[in-house]
Residue frames as a rotation matrix with the C-alpha (Angstrom) as fourth column:
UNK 1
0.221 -0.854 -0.470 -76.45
0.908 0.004 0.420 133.48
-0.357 -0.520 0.776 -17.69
UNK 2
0.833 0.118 -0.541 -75.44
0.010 -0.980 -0.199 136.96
-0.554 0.160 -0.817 -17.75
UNK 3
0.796 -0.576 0.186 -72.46
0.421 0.306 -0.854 137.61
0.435 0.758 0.486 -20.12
UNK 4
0.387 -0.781 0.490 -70.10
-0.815 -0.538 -0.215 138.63
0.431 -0.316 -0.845 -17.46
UNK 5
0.398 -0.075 0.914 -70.47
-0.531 0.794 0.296 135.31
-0.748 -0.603 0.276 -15.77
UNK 6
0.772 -0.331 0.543 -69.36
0.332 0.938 0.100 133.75
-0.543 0.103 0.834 -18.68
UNK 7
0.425 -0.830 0.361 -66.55
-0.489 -0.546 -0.681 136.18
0.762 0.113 -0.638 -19.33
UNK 8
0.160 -0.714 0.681 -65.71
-0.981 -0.194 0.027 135.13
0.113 -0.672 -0.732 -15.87
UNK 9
0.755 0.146 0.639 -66.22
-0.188 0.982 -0.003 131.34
-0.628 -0.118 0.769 -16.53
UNK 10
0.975 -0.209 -0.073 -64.29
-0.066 0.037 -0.997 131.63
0.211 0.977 0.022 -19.65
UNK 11
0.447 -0.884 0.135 -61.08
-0.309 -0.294 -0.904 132.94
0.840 0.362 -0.404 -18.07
UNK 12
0.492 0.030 0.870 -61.14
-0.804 0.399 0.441 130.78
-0.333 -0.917 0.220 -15.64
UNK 13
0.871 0.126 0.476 -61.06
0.131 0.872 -0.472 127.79
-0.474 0.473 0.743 -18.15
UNK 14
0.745 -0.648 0.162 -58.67
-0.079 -0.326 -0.942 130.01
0.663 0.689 -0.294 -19.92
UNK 15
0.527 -0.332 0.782 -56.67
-0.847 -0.284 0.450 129.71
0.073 -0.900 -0.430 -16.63
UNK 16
0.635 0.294 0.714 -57.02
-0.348 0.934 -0.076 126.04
-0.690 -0.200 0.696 -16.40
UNK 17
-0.565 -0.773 -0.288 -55.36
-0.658 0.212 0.722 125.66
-0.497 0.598 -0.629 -19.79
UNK 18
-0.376 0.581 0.722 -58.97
0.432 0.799 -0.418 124.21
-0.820 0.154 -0.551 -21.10
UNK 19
0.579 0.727 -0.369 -59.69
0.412 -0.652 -0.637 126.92
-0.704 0.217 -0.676 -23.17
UNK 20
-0.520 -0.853 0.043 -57.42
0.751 -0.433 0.498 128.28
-0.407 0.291 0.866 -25.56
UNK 21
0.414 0.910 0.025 -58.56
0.617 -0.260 -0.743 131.80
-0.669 0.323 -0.669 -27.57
UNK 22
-0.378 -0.903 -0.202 -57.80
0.761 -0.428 0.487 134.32
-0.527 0.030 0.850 -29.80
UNK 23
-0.337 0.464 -0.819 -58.61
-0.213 -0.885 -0.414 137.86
-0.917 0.035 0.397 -31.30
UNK 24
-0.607 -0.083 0.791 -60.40
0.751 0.266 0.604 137.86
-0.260 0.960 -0.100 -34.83
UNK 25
-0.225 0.577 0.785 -61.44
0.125 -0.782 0.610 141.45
0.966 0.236 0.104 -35.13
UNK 26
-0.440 0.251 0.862 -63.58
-0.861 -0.390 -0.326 142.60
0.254 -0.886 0.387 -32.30
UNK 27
0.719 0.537 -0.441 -64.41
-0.309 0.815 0.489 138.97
0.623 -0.215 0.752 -31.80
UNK 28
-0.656 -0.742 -0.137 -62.41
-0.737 0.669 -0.098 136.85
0.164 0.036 -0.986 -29.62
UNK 29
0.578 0.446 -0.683 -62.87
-0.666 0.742 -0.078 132.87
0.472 0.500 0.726 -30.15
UNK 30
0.060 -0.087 0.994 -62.83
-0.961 0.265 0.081 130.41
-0.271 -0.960 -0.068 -27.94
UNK 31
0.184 0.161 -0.970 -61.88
-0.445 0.893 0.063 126.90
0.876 0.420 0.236 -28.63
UNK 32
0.939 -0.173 0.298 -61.35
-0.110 0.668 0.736 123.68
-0.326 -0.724 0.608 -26.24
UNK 33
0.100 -0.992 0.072 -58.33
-0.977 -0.085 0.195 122.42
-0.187 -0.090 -0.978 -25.22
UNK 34
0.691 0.722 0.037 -58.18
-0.655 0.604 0.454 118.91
0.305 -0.338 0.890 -25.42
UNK 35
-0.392 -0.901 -0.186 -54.26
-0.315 0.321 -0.893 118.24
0.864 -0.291 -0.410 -24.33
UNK 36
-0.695 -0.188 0.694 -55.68
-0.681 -0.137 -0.719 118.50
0.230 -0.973 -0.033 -20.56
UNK 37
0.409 0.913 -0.005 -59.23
-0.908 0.406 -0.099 116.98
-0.088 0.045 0.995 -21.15
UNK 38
0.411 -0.410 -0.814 -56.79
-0.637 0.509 -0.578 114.05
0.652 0.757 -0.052 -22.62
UNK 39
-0.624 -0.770 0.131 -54.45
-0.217 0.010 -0.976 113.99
0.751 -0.637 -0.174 -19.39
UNK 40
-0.507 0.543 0.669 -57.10
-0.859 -0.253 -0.446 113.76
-0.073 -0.801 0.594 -17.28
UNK 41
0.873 0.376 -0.311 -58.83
-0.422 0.902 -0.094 110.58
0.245 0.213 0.946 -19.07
UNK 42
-0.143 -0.795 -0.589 -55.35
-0.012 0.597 -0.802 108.83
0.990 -0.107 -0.095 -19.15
UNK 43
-0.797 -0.593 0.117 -55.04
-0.222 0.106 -0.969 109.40
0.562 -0.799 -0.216 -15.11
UNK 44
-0.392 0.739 0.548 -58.76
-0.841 -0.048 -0.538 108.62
-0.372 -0.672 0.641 -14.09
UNK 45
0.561 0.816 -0.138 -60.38
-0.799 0.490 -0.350 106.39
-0.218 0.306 0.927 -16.65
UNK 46
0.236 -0.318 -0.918 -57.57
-0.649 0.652 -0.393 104.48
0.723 0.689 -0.052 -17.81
UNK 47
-0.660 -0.345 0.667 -56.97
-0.724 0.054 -0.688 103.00
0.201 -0.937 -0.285 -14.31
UNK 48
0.012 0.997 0.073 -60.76
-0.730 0.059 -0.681 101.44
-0.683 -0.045 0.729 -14.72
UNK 49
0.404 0.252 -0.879 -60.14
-0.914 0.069 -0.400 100.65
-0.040 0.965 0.259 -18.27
UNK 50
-0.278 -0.957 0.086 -57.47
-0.921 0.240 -0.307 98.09
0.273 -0.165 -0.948 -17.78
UNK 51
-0.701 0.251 0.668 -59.20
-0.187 0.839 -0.511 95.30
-0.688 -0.483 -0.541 -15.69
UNK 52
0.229 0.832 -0.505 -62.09
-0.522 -0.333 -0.785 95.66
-0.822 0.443 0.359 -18.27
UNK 53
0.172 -0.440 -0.882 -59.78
-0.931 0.221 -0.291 94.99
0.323 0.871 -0.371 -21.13
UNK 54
-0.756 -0.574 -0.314 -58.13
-0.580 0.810 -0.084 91.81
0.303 0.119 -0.946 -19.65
UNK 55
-0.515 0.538 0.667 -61.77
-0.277 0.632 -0.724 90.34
-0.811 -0.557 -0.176 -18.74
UNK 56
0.515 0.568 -0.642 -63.06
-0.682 -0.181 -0.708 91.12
-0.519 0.803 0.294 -21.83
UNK 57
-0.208 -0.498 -0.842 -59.95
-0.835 0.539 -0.112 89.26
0.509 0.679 -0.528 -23.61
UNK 58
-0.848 0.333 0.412 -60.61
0.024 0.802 -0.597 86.02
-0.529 -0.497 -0.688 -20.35
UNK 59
-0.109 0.541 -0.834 -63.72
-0.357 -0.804 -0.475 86.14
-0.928 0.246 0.281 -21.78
UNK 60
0.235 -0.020 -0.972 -62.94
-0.959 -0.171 -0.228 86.15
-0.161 0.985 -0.059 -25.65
UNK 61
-0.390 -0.320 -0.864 -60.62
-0.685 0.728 0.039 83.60
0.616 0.606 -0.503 -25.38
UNK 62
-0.618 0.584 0.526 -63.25
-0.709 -0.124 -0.695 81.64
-0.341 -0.802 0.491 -23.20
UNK 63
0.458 0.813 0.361 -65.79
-0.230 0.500 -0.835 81.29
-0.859 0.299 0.416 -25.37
UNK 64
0.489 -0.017 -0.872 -63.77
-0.806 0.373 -0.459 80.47
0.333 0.928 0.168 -28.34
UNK 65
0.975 -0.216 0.045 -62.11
0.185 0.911 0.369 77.28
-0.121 -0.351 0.929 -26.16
UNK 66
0.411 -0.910 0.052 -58.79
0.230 0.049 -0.972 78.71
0.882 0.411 0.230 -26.79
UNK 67
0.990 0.126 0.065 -57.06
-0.022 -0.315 0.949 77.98
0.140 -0.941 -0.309 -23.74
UNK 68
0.318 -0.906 0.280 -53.55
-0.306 -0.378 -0.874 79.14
0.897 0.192 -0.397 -22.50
């Protein structure tokens, strides 16, 4: 990858609010975000997660005979 492309990938991300950066000398330093990366699990995966959990606990309390 050429190092404009990821200049231009960067401030894209940096757009996005995935990226966050800042000057240190003639460096600048990139870091993840992981507020959004965060938001984004919570509103896709956790949807998923949910049925998972309450088989897992049907399940649990299954095999120990412990019935409700």
């Amino acid at each position: 990858m050429t190092r404009q492309a990821v200049a231009k990938h960067l401030a894209i991300l940096a757009e996005a609010n995935l990226v966050s950066w800042k000057r240190h000398g003639r460096e600048k330093l990139h870091f993840m975000n992981p507020v959004p990366i965060n938001e984004i699990a919570e509103r896709w995966i956790s949807k998923f997660e949910r049925p998972r959990l309450r088989a897992l606990a049907r399940l649990k309390r299954d095999l120990e005979g412990d019935v409700r």
